[in-house]
C-alpha positions as CSV (number, residue, x, y, z in Angstrom):
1,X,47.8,61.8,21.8
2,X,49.8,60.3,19.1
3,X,48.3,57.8,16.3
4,X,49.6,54.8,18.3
5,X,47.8,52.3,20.4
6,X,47.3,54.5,23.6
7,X,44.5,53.2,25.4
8,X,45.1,52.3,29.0
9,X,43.0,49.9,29.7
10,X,45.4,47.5,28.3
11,X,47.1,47.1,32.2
12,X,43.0,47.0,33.9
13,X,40.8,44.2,34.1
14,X,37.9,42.8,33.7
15,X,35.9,39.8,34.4
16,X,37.6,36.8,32.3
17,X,41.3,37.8,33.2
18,X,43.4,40.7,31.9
19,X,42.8,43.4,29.0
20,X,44.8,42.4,25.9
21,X,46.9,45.0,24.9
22,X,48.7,46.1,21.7
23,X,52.5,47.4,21.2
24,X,52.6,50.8,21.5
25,X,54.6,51.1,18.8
26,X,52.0,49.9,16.2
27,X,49.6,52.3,14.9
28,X,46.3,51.4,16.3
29,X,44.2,49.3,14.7
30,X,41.3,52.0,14.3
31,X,43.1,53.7,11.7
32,X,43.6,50.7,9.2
33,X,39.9,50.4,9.7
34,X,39.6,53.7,9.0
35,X,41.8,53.7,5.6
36,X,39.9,50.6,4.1
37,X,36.2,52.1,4.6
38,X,38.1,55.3,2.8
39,X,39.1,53.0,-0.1
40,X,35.6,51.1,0.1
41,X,34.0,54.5,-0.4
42,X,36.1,55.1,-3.1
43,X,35.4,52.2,-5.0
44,X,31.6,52.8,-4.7
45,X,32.5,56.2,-6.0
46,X,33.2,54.9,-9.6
47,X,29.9,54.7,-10.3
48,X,28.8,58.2,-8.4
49,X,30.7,60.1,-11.1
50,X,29.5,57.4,-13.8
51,X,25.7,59.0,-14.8
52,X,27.1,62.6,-15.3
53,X,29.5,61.3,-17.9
54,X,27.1,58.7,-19.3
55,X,24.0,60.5,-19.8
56,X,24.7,62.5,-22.8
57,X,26.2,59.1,-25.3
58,X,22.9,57.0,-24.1
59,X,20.5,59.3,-25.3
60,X,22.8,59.8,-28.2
61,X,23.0,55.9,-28.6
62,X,19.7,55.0,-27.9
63,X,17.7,58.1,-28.1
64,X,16.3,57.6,-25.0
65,X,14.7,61.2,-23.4
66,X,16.9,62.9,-20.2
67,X,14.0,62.5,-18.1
68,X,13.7,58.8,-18.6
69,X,17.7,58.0,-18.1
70,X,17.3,60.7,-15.3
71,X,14.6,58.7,-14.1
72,X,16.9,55.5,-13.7
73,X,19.6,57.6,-11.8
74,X,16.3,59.1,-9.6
75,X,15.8,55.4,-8.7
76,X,19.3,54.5,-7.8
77,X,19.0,58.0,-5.3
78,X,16.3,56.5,-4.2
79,X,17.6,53.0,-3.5
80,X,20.9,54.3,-2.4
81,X,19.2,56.5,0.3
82,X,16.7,53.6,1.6
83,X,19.1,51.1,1.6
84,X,21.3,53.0,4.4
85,X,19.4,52.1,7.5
86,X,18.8,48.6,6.9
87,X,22.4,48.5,6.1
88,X,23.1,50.2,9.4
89,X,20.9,47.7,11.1
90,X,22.4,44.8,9.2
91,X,25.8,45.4,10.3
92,X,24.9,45.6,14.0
93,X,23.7,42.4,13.6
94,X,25.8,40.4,10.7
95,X,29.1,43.0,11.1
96,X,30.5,45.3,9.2
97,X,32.3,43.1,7.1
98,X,29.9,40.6,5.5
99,X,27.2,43.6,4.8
100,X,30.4,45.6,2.6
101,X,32.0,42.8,0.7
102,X,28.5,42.1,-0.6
103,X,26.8,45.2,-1.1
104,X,30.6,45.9,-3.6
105,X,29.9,42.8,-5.8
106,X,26.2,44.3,-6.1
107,X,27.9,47.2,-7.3
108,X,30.3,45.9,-9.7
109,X,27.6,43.5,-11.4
110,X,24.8,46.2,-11.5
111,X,27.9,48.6,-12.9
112,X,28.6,46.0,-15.4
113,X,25.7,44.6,-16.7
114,X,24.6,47.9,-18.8
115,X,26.8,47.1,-21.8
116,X,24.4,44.2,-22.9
117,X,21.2,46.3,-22.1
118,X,18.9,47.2,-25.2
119,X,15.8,48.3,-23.4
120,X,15.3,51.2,-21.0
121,X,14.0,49.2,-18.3
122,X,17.3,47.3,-18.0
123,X,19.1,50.4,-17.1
124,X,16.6,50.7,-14.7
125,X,17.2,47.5,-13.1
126,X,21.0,47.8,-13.4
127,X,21.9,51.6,-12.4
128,X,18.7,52.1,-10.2
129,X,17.7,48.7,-8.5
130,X,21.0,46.6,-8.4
131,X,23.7,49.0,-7.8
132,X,21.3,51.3,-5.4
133,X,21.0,48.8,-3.4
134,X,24.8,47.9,-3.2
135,X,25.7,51.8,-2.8
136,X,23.5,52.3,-0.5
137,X,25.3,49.9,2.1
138,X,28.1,51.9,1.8
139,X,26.8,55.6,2.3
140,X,27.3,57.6,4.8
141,X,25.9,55.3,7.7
142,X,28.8,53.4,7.1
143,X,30.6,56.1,7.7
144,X,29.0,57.1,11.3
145,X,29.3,53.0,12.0
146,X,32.7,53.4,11.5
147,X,33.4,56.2,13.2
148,X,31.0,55.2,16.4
149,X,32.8,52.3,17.2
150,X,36.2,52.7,16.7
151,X,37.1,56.5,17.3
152,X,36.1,58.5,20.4
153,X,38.9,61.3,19.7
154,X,39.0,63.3,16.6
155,X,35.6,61.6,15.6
156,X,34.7,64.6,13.9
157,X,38.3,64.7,11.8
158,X,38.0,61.2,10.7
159,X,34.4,61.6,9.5
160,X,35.1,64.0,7.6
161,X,37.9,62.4,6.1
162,X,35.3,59.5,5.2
163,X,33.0,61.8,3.9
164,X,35.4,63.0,1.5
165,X,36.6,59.7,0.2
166,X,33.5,60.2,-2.0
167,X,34.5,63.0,-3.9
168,X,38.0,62.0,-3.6
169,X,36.6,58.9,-5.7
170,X,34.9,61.6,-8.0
171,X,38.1,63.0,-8.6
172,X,39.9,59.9,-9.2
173,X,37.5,58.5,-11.6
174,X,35.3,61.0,-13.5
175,X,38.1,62.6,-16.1
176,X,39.2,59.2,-16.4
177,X,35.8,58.1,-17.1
178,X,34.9,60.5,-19.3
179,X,38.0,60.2,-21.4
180,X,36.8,56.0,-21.5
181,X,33.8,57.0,-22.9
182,X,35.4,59.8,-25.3
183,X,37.4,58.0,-27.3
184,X,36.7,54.1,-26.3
185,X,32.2,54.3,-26.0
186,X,30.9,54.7,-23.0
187,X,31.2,50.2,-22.0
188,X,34.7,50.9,-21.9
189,X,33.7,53.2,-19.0
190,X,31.2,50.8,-17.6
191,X,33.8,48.6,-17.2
192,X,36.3,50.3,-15.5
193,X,33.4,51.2,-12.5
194,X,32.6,47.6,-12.6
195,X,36.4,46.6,-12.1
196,X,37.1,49.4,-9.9
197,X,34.2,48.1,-7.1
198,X,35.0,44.5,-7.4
199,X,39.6,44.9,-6.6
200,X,38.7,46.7,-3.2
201,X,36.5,43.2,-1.4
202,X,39.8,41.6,-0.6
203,X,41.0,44.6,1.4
204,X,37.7,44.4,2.5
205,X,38.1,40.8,3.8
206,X,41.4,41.3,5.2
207,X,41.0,44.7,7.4
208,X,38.0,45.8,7.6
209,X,37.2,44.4,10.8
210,X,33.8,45.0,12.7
211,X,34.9,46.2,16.2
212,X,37.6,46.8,18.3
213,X,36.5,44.2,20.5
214,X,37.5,41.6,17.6
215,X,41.1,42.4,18.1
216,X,41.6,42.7,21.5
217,X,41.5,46.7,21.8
218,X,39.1,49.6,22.9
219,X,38.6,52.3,20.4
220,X,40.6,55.2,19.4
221,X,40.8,57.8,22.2
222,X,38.9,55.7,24.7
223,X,39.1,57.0,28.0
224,X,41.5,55.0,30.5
225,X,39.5,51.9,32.2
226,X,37.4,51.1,29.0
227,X,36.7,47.0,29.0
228,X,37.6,45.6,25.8
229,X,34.0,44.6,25.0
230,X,31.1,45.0,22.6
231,X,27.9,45.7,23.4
232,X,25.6,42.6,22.8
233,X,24.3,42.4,19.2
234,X,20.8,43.2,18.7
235,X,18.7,39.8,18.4
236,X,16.0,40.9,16.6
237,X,15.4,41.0,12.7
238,X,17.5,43.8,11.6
239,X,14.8,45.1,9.2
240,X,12.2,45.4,12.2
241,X,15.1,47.0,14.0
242,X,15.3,50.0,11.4
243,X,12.1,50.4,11.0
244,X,11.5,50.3,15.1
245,X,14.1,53.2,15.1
246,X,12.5,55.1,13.1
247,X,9.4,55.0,14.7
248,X,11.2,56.7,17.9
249,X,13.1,58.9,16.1
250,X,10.2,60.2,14.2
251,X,8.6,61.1,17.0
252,X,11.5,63.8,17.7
253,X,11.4,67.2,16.5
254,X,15.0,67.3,15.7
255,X,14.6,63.9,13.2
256,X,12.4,66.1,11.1
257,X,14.6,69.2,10.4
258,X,17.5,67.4,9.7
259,X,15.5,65.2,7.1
260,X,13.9,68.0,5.5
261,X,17.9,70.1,5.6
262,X,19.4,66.6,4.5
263,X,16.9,66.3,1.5
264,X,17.8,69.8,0.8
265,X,21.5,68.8,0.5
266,X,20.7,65.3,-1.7
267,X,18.9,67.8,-4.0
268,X,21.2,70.4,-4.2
269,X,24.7,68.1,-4.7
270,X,24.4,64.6,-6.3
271,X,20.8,65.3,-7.2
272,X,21.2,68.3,-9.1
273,X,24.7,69.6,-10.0
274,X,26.2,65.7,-9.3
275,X,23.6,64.9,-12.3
276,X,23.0,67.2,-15.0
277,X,26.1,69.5,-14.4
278,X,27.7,67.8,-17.3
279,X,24.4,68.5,-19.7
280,X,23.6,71.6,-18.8
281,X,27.8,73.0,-19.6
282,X,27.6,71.0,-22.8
283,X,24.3,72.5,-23.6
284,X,25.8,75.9,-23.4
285,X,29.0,74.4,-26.0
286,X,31.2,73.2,-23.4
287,X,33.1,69.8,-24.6
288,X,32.1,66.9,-22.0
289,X,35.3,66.2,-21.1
290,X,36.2,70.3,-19.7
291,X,32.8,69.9,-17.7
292,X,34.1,66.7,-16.1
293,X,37.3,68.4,-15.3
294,X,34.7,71.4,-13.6
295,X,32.9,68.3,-11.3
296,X,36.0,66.7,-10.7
297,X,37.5,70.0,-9.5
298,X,34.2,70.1,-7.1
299,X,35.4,66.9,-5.7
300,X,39.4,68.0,-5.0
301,X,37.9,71.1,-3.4
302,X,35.4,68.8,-1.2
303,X,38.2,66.7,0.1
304,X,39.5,70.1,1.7
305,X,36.0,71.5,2.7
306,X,34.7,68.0,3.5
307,X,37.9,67.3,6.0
308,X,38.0,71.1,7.5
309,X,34.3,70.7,8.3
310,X,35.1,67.1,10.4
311,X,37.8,69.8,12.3
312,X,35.4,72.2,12.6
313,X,32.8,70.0,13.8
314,X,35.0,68.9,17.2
315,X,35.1,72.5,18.0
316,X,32.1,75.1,16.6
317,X,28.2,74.0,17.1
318,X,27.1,72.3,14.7
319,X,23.8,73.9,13.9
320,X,25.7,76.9,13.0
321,X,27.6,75.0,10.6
322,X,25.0,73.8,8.8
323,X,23.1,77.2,9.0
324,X,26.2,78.6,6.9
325,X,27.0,75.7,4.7
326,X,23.1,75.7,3.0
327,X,23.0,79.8,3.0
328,X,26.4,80.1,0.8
329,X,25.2,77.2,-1.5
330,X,21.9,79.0,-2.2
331,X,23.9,82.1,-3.1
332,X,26.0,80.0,-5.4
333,X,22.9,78.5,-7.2
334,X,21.4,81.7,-8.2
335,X,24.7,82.7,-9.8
336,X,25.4,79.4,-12.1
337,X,23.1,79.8,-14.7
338,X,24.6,83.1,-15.3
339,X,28.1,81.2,-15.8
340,X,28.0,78.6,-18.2
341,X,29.8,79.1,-21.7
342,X,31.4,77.1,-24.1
343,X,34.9,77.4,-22.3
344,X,36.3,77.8,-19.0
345,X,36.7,81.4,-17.2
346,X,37.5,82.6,-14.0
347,X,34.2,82.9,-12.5
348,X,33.1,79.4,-13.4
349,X,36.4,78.5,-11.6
350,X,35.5,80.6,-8.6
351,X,32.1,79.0,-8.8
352,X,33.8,75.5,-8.3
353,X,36.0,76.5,-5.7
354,X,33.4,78.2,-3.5
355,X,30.9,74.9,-4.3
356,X,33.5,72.3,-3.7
357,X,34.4,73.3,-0.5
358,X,30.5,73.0,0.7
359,X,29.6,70.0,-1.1
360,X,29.1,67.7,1.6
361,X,30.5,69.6,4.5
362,X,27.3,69.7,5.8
363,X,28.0,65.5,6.8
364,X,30.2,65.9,9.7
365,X,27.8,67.9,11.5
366,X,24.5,66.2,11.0
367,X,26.0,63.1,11.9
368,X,27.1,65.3,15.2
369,X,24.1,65.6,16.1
370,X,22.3,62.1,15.3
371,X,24.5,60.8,17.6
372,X,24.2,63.3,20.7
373,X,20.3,63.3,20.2
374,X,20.1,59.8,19.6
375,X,23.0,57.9,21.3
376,X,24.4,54.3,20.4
377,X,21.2,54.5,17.6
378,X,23.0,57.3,15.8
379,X,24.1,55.5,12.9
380,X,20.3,54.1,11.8
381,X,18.5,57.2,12.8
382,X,21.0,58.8,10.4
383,X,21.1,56.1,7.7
384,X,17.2,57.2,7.6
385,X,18.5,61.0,7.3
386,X,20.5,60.0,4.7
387,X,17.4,58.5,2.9
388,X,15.8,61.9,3.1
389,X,18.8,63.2,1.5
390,X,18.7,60.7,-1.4
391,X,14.9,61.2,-2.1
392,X,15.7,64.9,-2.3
393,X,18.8,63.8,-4.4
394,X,16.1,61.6,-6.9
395,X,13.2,64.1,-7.1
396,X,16.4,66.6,-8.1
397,X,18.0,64.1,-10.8
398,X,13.9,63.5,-12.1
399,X,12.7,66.8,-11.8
400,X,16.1,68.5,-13.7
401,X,15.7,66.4,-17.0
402,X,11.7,67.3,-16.7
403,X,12.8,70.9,-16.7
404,X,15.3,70.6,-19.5
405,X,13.0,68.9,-21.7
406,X,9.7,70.6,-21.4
407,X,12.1,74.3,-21.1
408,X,14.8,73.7,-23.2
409,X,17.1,74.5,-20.2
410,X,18.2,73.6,-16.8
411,X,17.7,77.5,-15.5
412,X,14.6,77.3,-13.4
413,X,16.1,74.1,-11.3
414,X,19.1,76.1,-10.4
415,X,16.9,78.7,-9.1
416,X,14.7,76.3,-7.3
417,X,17.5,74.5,-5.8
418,X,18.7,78.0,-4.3
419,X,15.7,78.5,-3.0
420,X,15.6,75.2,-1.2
421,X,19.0,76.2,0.3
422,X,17.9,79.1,2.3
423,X,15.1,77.3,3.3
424,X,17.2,74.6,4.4
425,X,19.2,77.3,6.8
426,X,16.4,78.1,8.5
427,X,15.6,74.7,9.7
428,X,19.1,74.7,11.0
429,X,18.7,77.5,13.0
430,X,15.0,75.9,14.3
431,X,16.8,73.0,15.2
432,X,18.9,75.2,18.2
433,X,15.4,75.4,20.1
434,X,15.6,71.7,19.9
435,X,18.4,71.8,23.1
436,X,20.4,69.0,22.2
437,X,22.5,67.3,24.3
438,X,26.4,67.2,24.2
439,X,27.4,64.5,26.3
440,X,28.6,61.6,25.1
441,X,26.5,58.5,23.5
442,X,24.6,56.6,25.6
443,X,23.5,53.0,25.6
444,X,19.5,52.6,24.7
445,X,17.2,50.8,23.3
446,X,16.2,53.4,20.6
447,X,17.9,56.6,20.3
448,X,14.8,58.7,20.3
449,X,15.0,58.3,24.0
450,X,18.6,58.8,24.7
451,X,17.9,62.7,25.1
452,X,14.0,63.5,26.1
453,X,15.1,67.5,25.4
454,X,15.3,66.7,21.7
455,X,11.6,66.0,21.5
């Protein structure tokens, strides 16, 4: 099938009269949905690349320890992994719109705010409590919303594609940001996030529409005979509703190894390298702005590995996947610490190749598999995964600048972090004896009890 509108059910009907249709010249809506939650992601990015390159002039400026302004971005993991189910349960009940536009002013004000702070706990409020929050609505259970309702072909592809407009936001913004804070102090950088998260609400308002149904189409790929309807919103409180999903899921054997994996990844990528990356090359004599050029090469290679994973994902299990992806990130790990100098080489290069591509590959798949374990509950039982990656992500951002200042070094969390990885494979593997279903979401009222074989 092309890009175009080609759903069929345009010529059935339905109780109330006729299907709508759209000219099947015009590219279907799906994909402008899909290329403003790619900017949206994007301009929540600006501030995912902003602690690396912030870190180091802070406790130059204020002389505030690592482990205290590592505790702030520990609190914003935190936030930004807790917020994503209540998000997801928000925007089955407000839309996908409202919950966005909002959740990006949160993130431009928190992103803001900092250049007046004189106090540690204001940091704390801004980075970790404000801007959390407002990230958090736009992780990755936006993206499995997203992708639920308006894609049934190439689901895979276009998640991955999501998934990548975070690092592509890395890329776009962390040399930039670190050359702001180089030669202009590091507000000039704060700025520029806070400007950066604010310009992309009226796209927001204008395209980003909350389901197919709104417009008169079926999703992407539907099959032909689809009524152009939406299921009925949930009526209950949307924070009872998470929390009521994760009871079911939690009661699944399958929810529990991809929370522990997922933590595994949070701690591994945005927790650990995402983090202290930067600190660790400059304590070895690398200038700041080379080791943001290193992370920013992370995220180009992460658009390719991140998109290639979504591909894969249509076609190879995804346990395997995932099995793979953590094993050649432990191996990585246990070779950094032996790679940092005070310049660039080749094998620090080949060390930001081989981890780019695997950053968060491992995103396409586990949201694979929320959604055939837990049907049309997929995107809150994941947004709950996701908060296990985020509190793996905080106790990796907390626990790093603990280990650099009581060690002098960031060595024995690279190691640890390795370790982690491998373990994290082998819950992958576990979670094949799990027998997951492949068919198709179904409509439930939790997700836990979509597929009785995952328990």
């Amino acid at each position: 099938m092309s890009l175009t509108d080609r759903h069929s059910a345009a010529d059935e009907t339905v109780p109330g009269g006729p299907l709508p249709s759209t000219p099947r010249h015009r590219l279907h809506p799906a994909w402008w949905v899909a290329g403003v939650t790619f900017l949206t992601i994007i301009g929540a990015a600006g501030f995912r690349s902003t602690p690396g390159v912030l870190m180091t002039p802070l406790h130059d400026e204020f002389g505030w320890p690592m482990g205290v302004i590592g505790g702030a971005v520990s609190v914003n993991l935190v936030l930004f992994g807790l917020a994503a189910p209540f998000s997801a349960a928000l925007m089955e009940r407000l839309g996908i719109q409202r919950v966005i536009a909002v959740a990006l002013v949160l993130v431009s004000v928190g992103s803001l705010l900092p250049i007046w702070m004189t106090q540690s706990w204001q940091l704390v409020l801004c980075w970790g409590i404000v801007v959390g929050m407002g990230t958090g609505a736009m992780s990755m259970g936006l993206v499995a919303t997203v992708t639920g309702r308006w894609f049934v072909e190439r689901r895979g592809l276009v998640t991955g594609i999501l998934t990548a407009a975070g690092a592509t936001g890395q890329l776009v913004f962390l040399p930039f940001l670190a050359w702001l804070a180089a030669h202009h102090g590091w507000r000039s950088a704060a700025v520029a996030t806070s400007a950066a998260a604010l310009s992309v609400v009226p796209l927001v308002l204008w395209k980003l529409h909350d389901h197919p149904s709104v417009l008169g189409v079926t999703a992407y790929g539907a099959p032909a005979g689809t009524p152009v309807t939406r299921p009925p919103r949930p009526t209950g409180h949307p924070a009872r509703l998470a929390v009521d999903t994760l009871r079911h899921a939690a009661r699944t054997r399958v929810f529990w190894l991809l929370a522990g994996s997922f933590a595994v990844c949070g701690a591994s990528t945005n927790g650990l390298v995402g983090t202290h990356f930067i600190p660790a090359a400059h304590d070895h004599g690398m200038p700041t702005t080379t080791a943001a050029g290193l992370l920013a090469l992370v995220g180009v290679f992460d658009v390719v590995g991140t998109i290639f994973s979504g591909w894969l994902t249509d076609r190879v299990d995804p346990r395997v996947l995932l099995a793979a992806y953590y094993t050649f990130r432990g191996g990585s790990l246990f070779l950094l610490p032996s790679l940092f100098s005070d310049s660039m080489h080749v094998n620090m290069l080949a060390f930001v190749l081989f981890y780019g591509l695997d950053w968060v590959a491992t995103v396409p798949p586990t949201i694979a598999l929320c959604r055939s374990a837990y049907g049309e509950r997929a995107p809150i039982v994941f947004g709950w995964v996701f908060a296990s990656h985020q509190l793996g992500a905080a106790g990796a951002a907390l626990g790093a600048g603990l280990v650099r200042d009581h060690l002098g070094a960031y060595t024995l969390a690279w190691y640890a972090a390795g370790a982690l990885c491998l373990a994290a494979a082998a819950m992958c593997v576990a979670i094949t004896t799990a027998r997951l279903s492949d068919a198709s979401p179904r409509s439930t009222g939790s997700g836990a009890e979509a597929h009785p074989a995952a328990q």
